[in-house]
C-alpha positions as YAML, in Angstrom:
chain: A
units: angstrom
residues:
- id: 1
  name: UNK
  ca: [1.48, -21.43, -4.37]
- id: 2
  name: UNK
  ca: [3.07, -18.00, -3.75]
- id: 3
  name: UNK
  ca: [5.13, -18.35, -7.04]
- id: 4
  name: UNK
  ca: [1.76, -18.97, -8.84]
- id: 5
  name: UNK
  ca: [-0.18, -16.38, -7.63]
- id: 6
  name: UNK
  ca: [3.01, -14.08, -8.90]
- id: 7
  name: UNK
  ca: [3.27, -15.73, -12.21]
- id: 8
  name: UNK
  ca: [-0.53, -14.48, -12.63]
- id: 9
  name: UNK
  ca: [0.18, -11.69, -11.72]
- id: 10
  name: UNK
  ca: [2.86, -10.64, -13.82]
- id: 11
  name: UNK
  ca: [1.57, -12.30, -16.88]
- id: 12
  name: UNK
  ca: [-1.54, -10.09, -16.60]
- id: 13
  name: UNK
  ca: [1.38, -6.92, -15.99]
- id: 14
  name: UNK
  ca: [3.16, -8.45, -18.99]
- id: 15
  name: UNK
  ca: [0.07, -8.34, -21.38]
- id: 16
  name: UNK
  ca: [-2.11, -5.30, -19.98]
- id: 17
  name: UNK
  ca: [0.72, -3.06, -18.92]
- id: 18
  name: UNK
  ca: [1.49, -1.34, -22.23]
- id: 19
  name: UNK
  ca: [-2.48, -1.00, -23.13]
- id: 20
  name: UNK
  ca: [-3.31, 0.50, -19.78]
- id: 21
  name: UNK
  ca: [0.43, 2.72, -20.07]
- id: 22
  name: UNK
  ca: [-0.52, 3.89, -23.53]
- id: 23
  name: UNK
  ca: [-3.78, 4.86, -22.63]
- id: 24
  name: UNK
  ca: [-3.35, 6.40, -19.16]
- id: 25
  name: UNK
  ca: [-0.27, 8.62, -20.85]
- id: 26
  name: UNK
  ca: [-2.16, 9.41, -24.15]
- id: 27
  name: UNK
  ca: [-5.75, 9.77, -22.90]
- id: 28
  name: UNK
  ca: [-7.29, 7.80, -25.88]
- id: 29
  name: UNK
  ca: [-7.79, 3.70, -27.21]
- id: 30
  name: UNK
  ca: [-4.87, 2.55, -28.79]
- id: 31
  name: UNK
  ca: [-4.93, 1.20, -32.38]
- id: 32
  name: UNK
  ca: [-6.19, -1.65, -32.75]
- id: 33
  name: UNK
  ca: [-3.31, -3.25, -35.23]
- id: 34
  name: UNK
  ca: [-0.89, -1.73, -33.05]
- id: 35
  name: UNK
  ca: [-2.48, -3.43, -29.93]
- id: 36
  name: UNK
  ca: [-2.42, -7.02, -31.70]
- id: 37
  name: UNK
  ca: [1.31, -6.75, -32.15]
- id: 38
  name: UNK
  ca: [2.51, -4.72, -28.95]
- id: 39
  name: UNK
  ca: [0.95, -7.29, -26.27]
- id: 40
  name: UNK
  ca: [1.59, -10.52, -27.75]
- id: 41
  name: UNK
  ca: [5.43, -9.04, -28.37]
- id: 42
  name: UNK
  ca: [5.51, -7.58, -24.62]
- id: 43
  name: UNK
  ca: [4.30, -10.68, -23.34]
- id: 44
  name: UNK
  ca: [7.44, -12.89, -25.03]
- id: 45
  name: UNK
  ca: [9.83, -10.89, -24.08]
- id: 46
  name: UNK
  ca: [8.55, -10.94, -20.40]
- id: 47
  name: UNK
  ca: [7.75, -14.94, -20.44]
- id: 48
  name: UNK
  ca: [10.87, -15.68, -22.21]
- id: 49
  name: UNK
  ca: [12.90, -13.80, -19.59]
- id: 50
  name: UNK
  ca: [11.25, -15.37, -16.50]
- id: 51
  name: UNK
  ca: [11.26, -18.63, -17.96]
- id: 52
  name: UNK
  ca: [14.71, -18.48, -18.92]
- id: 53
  name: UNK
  ca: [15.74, -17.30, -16.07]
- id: 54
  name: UNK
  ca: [14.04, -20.09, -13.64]
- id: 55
  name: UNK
  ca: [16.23, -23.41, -14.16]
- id: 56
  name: UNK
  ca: [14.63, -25.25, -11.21]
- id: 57
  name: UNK
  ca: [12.71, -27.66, -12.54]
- id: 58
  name: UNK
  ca: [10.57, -27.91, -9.09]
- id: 59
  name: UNK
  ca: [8.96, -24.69, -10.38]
- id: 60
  name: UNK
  ca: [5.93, -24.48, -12.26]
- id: 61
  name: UNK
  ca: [5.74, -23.29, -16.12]
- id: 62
  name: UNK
  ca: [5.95, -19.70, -16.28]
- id: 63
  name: UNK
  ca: [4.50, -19.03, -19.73]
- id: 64
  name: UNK
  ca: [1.53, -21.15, -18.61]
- id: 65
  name: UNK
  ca: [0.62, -19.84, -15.69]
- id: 66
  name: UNK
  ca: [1.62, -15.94, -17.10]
- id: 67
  name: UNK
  ca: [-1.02, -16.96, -20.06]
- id: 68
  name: UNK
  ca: [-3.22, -18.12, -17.99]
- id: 69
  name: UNK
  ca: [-3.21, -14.36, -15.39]
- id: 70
  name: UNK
  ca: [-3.90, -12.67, -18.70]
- id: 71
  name: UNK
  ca: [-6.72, -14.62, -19.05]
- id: 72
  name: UNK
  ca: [-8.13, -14.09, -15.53]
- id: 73
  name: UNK
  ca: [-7.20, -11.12, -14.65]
- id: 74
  name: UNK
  ca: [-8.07, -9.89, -18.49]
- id: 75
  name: UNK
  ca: [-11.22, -8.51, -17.62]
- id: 76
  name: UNK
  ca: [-10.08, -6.15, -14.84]
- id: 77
  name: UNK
  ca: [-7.46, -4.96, -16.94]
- id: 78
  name: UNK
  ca: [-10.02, -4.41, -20.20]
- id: 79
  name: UNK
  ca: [-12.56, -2.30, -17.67]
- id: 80
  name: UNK
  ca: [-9.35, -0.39, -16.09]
- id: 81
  name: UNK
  ca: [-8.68, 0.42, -19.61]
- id: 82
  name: UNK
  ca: [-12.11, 1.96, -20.58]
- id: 83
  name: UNK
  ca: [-12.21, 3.57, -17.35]
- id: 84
  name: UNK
  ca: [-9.16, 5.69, -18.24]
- id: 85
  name: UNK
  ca: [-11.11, 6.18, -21.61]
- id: 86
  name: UNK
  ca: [-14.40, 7.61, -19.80]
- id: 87
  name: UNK
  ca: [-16.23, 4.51, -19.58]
- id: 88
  name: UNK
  ca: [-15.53, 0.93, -17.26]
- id: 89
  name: UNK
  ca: [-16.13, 1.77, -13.96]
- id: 90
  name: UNK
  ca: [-17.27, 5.85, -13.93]
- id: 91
  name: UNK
  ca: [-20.37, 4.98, -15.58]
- id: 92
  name: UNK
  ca: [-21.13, 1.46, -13.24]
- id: 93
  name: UNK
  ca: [-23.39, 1.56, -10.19]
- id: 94
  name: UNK
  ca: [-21.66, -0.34, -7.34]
- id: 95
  name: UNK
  ca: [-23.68, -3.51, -8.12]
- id: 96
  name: UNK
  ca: [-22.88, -3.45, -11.65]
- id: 97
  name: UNK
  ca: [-19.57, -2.79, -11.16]
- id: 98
  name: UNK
  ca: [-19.50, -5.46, -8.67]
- id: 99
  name: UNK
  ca: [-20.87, -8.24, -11.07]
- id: 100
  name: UNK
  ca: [-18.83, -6.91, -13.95]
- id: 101
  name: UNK
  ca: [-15.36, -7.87, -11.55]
- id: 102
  name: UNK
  ca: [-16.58, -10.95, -10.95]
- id: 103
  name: UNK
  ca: [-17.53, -11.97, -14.58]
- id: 104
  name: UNK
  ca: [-13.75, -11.02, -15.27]
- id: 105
  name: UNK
  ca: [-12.53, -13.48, -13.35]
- id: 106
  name: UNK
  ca: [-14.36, -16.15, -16.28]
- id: 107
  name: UNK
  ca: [-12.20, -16.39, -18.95]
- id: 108
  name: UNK
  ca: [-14.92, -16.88, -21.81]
- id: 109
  name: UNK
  ca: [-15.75, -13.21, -20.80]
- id: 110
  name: UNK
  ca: [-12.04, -12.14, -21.53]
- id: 111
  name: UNK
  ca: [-12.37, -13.26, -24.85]
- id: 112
  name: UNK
  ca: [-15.65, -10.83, -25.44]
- id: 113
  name: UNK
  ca: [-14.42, -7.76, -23.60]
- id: 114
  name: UNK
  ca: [-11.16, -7.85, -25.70]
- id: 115
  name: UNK
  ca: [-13.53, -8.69, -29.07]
- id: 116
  name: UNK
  ca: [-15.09, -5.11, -27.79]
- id: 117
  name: UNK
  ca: [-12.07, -3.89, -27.10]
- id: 118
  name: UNK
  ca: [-10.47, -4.69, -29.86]
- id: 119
  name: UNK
  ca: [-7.88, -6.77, -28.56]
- id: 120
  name: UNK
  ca: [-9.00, -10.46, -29.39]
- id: 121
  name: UNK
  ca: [-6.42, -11.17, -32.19]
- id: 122
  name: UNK
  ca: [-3.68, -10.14, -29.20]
- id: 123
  name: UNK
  ca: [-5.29, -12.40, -26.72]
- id: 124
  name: UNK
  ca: [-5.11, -15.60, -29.58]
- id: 125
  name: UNK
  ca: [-1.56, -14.48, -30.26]
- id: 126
  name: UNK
  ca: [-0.37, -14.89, -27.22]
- id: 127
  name: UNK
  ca: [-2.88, -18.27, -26.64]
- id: 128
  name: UNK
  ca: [-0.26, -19.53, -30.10]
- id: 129
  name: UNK
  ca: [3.11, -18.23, -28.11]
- id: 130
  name: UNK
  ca: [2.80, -19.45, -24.48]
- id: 131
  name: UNK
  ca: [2.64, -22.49, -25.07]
- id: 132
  name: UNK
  ca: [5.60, -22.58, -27.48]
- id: 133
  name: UNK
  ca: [7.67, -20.83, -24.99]
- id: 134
  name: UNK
  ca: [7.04, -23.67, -22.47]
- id: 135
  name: UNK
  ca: [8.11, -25.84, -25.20]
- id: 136
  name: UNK
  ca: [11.27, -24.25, -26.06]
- id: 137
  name: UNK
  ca: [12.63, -23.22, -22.65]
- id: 138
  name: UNK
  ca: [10.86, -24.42, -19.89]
- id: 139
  name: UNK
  ca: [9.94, -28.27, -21.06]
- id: 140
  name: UNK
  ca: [11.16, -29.52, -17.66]
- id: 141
  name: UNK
  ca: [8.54, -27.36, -15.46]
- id: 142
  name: UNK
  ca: [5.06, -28.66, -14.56]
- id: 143
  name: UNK
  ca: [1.80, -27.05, -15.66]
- id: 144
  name: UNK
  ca: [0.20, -29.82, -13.23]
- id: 145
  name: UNK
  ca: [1.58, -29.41, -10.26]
- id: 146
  name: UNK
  ca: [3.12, -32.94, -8.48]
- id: 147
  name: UNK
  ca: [0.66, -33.22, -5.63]
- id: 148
  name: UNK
  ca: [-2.17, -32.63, -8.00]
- id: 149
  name: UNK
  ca: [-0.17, -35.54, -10.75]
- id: 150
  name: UNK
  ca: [0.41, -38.09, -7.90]
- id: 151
  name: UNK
  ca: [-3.94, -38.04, -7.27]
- id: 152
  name: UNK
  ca: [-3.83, -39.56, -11.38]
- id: 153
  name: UNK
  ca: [-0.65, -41.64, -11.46]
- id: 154
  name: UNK
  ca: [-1.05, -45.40, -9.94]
- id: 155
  name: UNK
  ca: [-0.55, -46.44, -6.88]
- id: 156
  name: UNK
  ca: [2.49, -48.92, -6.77]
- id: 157
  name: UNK
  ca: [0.84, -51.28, -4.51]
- id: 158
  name: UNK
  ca: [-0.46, -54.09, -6.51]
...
């Protein structure tokens, strides 16, 4: 469980972390065609390297569960990045901004923060690449995990 919550964790740090870098160090919204390229590529690198570098197959898939932090923890990172831009949370009441956190946590709203945001085509990207990197390096790891498998599987009593 503790090695899940991580992998979310570090997926959304993966995906987010050169957005929110660029724009805390520059002050301004990245380009657009330069965010579709930079976060899909930062991701890969980072999923490739943690999944490459877990060979127990007890573990669960790392691409997976990095893609799917980016997902949930997509909207915090979209409203941390228009904060730093002006916007986000400086212009929220408490309620709003309260509501607005929680929304994040949906991924559907993700996907229509980053179509504001511009970063949408990144987000699909990296929906094409995480999966492929399970494929390639980690086909051995589970994306169920076994307690959750052995509730589907049949019982071997007759």
């Amino acid at each position: 469980m503790r090695r899940m919550l991580m992998l979310l964790i570090w997926g959304a740090l993966a995906f987010w972390g050169p957005k929110l870098a660029f724009e805390a160090g520059v002050g301004k919204h990245a380009g657009t065609q330069v965010m579709t390229w930079l976060l899909p590529a930062s991701f890969l690198l980072f999923a490739s390297i943690t999944a490459y570098q877990s060979r127990d197959r007890s573990l669960p898939s790392a691409a997976i569960f990095m893609c799917l932090g980016l997902w949930l923890l997509g909207g915090i990172a979209i409203l941390a990045s228009a904060t730093l831009q002006g916007a986000g949370y400086r212009t929220d009441t408490l309620g709003q901004a309260l509501v607005v956190t929680l929304l994040s946590f949906i991924p559907i709203y993700t996907a229509i923060l980053a179509t504001y945001d511009g970063t949408l085509y990144a987000l699909l990207l990296t929906l094409i690449v995480a999966p492929l990197i399970h494929v390639v390096l980690e086909r051995r790891h589970w994306i169920l995990s076994p307690q959750i498998r052995s509730l589907f599987s049949r019982s071997s009593s007759g």
